[in-house]
Structure formats: C-alpha cells, structure tokens
C-alpha positions as CSV (number, residue, x, y, z in Angstrom):
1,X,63.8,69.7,-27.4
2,X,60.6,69.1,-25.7
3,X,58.5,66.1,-25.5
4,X,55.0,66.2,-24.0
5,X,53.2,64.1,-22.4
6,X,49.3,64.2,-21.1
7,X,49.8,67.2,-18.5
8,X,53.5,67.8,-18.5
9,X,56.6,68.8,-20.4
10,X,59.7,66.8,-20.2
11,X,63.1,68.2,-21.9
12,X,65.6,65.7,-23.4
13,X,69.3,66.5,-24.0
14,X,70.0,66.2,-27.3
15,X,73.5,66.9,-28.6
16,X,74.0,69.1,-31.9
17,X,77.6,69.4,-33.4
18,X,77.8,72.2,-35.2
19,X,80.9,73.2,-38.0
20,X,81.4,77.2,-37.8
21,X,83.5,78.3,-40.7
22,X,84.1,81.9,-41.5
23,X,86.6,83.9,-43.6
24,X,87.1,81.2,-46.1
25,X,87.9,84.2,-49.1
26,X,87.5,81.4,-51.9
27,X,88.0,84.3,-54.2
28,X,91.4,84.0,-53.7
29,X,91.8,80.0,-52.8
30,X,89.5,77.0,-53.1
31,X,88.4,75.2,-49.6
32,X,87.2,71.4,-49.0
33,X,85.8,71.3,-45.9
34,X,85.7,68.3,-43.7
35,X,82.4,69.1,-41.8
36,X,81.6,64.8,-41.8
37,X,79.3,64.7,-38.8
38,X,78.2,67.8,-38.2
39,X,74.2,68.4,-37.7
40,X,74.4,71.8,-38.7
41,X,76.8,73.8,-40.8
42,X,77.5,77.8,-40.1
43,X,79.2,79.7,-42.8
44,X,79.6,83.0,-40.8
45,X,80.8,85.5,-43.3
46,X,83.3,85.9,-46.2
47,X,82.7,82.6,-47.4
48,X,83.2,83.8,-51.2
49,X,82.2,87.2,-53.7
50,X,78.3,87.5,-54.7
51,X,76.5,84.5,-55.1
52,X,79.6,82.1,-55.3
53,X,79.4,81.3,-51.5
54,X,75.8,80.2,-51.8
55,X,76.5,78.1,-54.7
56,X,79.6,76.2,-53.0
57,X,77.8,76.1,-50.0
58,X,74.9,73.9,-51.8
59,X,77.2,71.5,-53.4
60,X,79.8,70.9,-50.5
61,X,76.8,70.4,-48.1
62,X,74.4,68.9,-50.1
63,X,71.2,68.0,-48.3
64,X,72.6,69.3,-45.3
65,X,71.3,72.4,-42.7
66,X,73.1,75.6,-43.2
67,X,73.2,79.0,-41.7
68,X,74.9,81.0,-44.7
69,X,75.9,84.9,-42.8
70,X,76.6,87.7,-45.5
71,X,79.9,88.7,-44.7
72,X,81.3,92.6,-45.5
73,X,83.0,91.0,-48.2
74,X,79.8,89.8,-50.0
75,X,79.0,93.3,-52.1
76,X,82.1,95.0,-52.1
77,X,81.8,96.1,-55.8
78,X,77.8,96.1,-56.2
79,X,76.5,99.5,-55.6
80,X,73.4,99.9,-53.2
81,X,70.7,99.8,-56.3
82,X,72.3,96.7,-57.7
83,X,71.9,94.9,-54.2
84,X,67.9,93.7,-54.9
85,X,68.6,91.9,-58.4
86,X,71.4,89.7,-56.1
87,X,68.8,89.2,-53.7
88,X,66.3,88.3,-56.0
89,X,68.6,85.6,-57.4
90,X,69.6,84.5,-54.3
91,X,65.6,84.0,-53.1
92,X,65.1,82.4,-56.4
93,X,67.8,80.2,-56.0
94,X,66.7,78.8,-52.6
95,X,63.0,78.7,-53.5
96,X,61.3,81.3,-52.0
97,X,60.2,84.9,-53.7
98,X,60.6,88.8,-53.3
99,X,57.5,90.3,-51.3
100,X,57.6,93.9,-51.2
C-alpha cells in the first residue's frame, strides 16, 4: 500500500490474512469453512461441479473478497460448445456481461 504525500511516496505494512482452500469436491461431501478473519478468501480449484462452487462460495462468504480458480474438475461433463452458456450464467450471476 502506498500513501503519498506532497513530493514523496511512503509504503506502509499492512498485513492481509488470506484462507486458501482447494480440492474441497463438495460433490461428493458438504464443507463449512472456518475462514473467521480472513481479508481475503482463495478457492483455488475443485471447489464443486458447474456453477455449484460459485453459488456456495457467495453464501459461505457473504460480502466477503474472493478469488474463485476453475479447477479441472469444473466441466468435466460439459462438452467444449456448451462451455459459453456456463459462462454466460456465471457473468450474469456476478453482474457483469458477455462482450465478444
């Protein structure tokens, strides 16, 4: 983080605690995290099939910043033409748009 000043830059130390979760499979197994504290929350892959993982994500963190990673898990059974309707949703769903 930077904070400037007339002429100069000066950097303050902040600390961020992140909560890296991966491989959660909640296809097979429902998970309650216990991410209290944590600035920022990283789901880095495998988190659940489709749009599942997006959806649990936005009601266990609520209000809270995530990184959300596609694992290879994600489209297993969606063949590549069925890909841009999910993604579609998925833009839709966090309020932003397809742009070709």
């Amino acid at each position: 983080m930077l904070q400037w000043s007339t002429g100069s830059a000066k950097i303050i130390q902040k600390n961020m605690r992140l909560h890296v979760l991966s491989d959660l499979h909640q296809e097979f197994a429902p998970y309650r995290s216990s991410a209290d504290g944590a600035d920022v929350i990283i789901l880095a892959g495998d988190t659940h099939t489709g749009l599942n993982g997006i959806r649990w994500a936005q009601k266990e963190f609520d209000g809270r910043q995530v990184v959300y990673i596609a694992g290879n898990h994600k489209y297993r059974r969606l063949r590549p033409r069925d890909l841009v309707p999910v993604h579609k949703e998925t833009l839709s769903w966090l309020g932003s748009s397809w742009k070709r």
